[in-house]
GUSEVO-458335 format. One record per residue (C-alpha): chain; x, y, z; residue number from 1. Coordinates in steps of 0.25 Angstrom, whole numbers, always signed. Example, Ala and Ser with C-alpha at 12.3 -4.5 7.8 and 13.67 -1.06 7.14 Angstrom:
BEGIN
<site mol="A" X="+49" Y="-18" Z="+31" seq="1"/>
<site mol="A" X="+55" Y="-4" Z="+29" seq="2"/>
//
This chain:
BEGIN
<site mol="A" X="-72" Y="-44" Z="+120" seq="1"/>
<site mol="A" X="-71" Y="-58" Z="+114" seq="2"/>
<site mol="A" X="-63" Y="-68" Z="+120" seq="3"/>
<site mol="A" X="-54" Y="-69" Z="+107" seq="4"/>
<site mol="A" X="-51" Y="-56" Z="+106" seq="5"/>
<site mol="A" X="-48" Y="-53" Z="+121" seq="6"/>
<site mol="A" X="-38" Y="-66" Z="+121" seq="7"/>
<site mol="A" X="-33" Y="-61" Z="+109" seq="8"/>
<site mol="A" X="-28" Y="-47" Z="+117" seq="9"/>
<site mol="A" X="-25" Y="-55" Z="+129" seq="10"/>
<site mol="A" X="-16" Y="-63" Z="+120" seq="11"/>
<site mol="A" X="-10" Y="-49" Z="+114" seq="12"/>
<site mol="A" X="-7" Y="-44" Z="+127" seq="13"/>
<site mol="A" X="+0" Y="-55" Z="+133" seq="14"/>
<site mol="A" X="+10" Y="-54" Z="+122" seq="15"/>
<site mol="A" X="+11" Y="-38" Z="+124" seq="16"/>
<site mol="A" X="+13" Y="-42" Z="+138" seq="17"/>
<site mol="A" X="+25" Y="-51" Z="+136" seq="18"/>
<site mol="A" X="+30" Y="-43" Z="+125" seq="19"/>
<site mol="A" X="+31" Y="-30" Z="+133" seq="20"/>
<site mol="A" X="+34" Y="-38" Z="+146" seq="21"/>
<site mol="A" X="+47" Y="-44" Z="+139" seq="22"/>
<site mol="A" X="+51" Y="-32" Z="+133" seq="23"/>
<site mol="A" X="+51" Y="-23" Z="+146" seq="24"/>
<site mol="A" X="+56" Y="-33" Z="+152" seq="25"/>
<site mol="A" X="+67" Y="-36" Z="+145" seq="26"/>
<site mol="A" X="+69" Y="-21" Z="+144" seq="27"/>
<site mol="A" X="+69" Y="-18" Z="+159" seq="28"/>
<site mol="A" X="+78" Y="-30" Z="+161" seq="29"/>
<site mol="A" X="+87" Y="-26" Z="+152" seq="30"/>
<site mol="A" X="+89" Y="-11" Z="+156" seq="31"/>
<site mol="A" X="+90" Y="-16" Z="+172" seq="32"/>
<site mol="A" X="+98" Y="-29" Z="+171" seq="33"/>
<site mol="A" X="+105" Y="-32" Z="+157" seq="34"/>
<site mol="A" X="+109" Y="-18" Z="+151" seq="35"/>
<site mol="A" X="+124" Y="-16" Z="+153" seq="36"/>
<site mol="A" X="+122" Y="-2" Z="+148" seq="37"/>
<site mol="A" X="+118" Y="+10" Z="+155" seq="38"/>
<site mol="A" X="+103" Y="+7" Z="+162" seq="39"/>
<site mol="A" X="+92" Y="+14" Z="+154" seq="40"/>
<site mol="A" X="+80" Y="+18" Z="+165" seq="41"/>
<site mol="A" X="+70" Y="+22" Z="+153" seq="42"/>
<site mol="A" X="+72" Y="+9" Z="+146" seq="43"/>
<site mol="A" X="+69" Y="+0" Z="+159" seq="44"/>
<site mol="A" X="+57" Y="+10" Z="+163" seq="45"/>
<site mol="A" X="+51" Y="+9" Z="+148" seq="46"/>
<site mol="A" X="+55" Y="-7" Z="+150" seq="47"/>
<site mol="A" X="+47" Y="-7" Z="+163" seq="48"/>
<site mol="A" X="+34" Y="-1" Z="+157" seq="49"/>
<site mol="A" X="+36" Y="-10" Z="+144" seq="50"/>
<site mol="A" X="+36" Y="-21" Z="+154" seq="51"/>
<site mol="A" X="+26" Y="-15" Z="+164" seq="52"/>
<site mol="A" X="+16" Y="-13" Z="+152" seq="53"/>
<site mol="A" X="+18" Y="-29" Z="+148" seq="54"/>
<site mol="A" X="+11" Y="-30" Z="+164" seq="55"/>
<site mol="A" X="-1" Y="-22" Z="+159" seq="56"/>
<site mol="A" X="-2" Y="-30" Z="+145" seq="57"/>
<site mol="A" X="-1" Y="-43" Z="+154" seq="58"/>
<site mol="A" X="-14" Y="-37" Z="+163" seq="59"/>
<site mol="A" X="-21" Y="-33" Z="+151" seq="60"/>
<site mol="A" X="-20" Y="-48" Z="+145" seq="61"/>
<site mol="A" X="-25" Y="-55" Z="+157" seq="62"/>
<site mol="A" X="-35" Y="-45" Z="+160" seq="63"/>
<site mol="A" X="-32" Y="-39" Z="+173" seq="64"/>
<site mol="A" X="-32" Y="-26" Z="+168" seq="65"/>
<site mol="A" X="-46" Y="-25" Z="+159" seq="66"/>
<site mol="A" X="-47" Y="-15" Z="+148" seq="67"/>
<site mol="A" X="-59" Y="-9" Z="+149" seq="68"/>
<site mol="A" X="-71" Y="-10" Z="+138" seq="69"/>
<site mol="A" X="-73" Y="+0" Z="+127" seq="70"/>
<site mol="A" X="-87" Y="+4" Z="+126" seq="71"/>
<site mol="A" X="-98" Y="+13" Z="+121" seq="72"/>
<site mol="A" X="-113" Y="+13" Z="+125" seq="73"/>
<site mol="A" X="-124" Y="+23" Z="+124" seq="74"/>
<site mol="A" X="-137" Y="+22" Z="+129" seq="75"/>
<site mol="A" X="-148" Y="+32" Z="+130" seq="76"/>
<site mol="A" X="-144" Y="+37" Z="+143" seq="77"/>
<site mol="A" X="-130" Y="+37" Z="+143" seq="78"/>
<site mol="A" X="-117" Y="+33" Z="+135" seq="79"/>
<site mol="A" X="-105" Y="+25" Z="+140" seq="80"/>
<site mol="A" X="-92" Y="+24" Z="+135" seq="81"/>
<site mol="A" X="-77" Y="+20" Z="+135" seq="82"/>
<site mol="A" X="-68" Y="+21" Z="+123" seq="83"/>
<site mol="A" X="-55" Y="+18" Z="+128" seq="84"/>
<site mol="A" X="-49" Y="+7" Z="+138" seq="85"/>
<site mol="A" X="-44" Y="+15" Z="+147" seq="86"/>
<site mol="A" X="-53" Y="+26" Z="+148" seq="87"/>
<site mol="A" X="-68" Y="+26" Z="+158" seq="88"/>
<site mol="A" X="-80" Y="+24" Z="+153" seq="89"/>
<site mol="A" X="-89" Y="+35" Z="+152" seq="90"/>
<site mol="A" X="-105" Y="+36" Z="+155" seq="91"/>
<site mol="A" X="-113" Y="+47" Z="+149" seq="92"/>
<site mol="A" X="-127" Y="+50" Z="+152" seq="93"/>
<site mol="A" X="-133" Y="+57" Z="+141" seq="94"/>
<site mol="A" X="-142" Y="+65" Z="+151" seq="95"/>
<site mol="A" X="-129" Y="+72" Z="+156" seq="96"/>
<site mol="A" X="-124" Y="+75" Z="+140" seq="97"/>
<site mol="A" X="-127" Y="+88" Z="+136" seq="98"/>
<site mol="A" X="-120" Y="+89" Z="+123" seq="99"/>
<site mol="A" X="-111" Y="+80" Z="+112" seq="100"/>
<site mol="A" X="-100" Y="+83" Z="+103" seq="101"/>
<site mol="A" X="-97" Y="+72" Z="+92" seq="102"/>
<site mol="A" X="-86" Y="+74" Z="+83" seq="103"/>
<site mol="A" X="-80" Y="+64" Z="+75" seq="104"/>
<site mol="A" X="-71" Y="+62" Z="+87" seq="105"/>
<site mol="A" X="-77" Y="+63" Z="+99" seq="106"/>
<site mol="A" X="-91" Y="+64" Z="+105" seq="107"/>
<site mol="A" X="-90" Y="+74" Z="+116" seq="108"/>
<site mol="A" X="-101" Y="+74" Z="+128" seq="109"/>
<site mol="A" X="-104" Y="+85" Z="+134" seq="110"/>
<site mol="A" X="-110" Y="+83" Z="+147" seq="111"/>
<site mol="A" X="-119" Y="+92" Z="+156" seq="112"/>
<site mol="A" X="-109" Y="+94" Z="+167" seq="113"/>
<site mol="A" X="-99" Y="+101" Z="+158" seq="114"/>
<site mol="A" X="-92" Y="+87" Z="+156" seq="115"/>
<site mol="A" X="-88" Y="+84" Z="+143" seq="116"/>
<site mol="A" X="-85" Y="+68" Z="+141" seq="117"/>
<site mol="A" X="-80" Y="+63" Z="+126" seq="118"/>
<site mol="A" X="-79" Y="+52" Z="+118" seq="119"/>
<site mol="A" X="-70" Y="+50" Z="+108" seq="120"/>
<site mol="A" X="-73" Y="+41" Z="+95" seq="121"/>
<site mol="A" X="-59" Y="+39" Z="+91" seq="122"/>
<site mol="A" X="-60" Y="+28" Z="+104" seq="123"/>
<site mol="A" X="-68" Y="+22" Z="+96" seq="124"/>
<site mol="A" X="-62" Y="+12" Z="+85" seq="125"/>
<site mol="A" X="-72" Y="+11" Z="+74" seq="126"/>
<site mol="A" X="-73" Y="+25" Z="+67" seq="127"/>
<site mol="A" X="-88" Y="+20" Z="+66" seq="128"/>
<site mol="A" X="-92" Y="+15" Z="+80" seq="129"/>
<site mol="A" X="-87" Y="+30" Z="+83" seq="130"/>
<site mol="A" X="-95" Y="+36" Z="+74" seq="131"/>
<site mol="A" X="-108" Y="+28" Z="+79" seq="132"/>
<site mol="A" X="-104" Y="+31" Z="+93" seq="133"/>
<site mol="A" X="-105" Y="+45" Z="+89" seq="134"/>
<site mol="A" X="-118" Y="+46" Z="+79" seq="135"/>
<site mol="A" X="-123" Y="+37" Z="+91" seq="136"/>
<site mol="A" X="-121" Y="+48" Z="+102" seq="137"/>
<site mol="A" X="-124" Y="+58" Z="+93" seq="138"/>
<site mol="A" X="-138" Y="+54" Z="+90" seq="139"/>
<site mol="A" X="-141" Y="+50" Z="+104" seq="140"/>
<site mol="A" X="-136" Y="+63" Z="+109" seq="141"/>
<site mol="A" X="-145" Y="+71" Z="+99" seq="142"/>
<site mol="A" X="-158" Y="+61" Z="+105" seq="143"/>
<site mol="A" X="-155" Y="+65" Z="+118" seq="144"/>
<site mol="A" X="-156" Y="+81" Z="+113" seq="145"/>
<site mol="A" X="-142" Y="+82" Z="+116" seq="146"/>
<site mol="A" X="-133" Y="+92" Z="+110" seq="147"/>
<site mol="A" X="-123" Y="+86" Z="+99" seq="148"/>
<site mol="A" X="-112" Y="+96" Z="+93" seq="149"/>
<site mol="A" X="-120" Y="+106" Z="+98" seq="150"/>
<site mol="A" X="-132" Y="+104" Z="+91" seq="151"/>
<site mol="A" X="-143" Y="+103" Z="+98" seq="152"/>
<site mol="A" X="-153" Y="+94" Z="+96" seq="153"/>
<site mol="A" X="-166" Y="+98" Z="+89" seq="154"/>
<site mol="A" X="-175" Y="+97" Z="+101" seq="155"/>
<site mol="A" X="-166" Y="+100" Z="+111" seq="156"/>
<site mol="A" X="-164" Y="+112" Z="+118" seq="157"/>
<site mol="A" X="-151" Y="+118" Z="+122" seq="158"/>
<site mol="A" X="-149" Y="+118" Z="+138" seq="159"/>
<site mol="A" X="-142" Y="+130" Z="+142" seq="160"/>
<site mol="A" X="-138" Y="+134" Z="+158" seq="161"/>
<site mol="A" X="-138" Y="+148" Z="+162" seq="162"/>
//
């Protein structure tokens, strides 16, 4: 990521930190310590979190929790991905793939072991980076006389157990 941009995020969550650290705090304070009325517990446990969360912000911006990269790479013996922060990363040998659903949505692999691992496009920001992902696995899956949507490719044969 260019340095620009990461200190530009840095900089955003520095802000959301003290804007959320102040406002739980404040709120947390208010309900145990300033409040002449009757003591709310939800408001000082929502208080706590809003302020806890400013904590997490904080670790974000200085880097001591990392968020993790968002990638997608295919090669001709296998595809890796992650689509999401939170989410693992996922490894694909195409020699363990024995069939491919694409819809518009989703590209589904189905693998030899009864395994079914997906991939959803809507994680994918750019309508047509999604769709190039998909024509991309699609055409690579049909080279390697794989089955797409239950087409089976021309020279293939169909590999049945029994």
């Amino acid at each position: 990521m260019p340095e620009k941009k990461k200190s530009r995020i840095s900089s955003m969550l520095f802000g959301l930190a003290l804007f959320l650290g102040l406002g739980g705090g404040y709120a947390v304070l208010r309900e145990l310590f300033f409040s002449a009325a009757v003591f709310r517990p939800g408001w000082a446990v929502v208080g706590s979190a809003v302020f806890l969360s400013a904590f997490l912000c904080l670790a974000l911006g200085v880097e001591l929790v990392r968020g993790r990269e968002i990638f997608f790479s295919m090669t001709p013996d296998r595809i890796s991905y992650r689509l999401a922060l939170l989410n693992g990363a996922y490894e694909i040998a195409w020699h363990e793939v024995l069939a491919v659903e694409i819809t518009a949505y989703r590209v589904r692999f189905i693998l030899h072991a009864g395994r079914k691992v997906t991939l959803r496009l809507g994680h994918i920001q750019d309508a047509q980076v999604a769709l190039h992902v998909a024509r991309s696995i699609q055409l690579a899956a049909l080279e390697k006389k794989i089955v797409v949507n239950g087409v089976v490719p021309a020279s293939a044969e169909l590999v049945t157990s029994g």
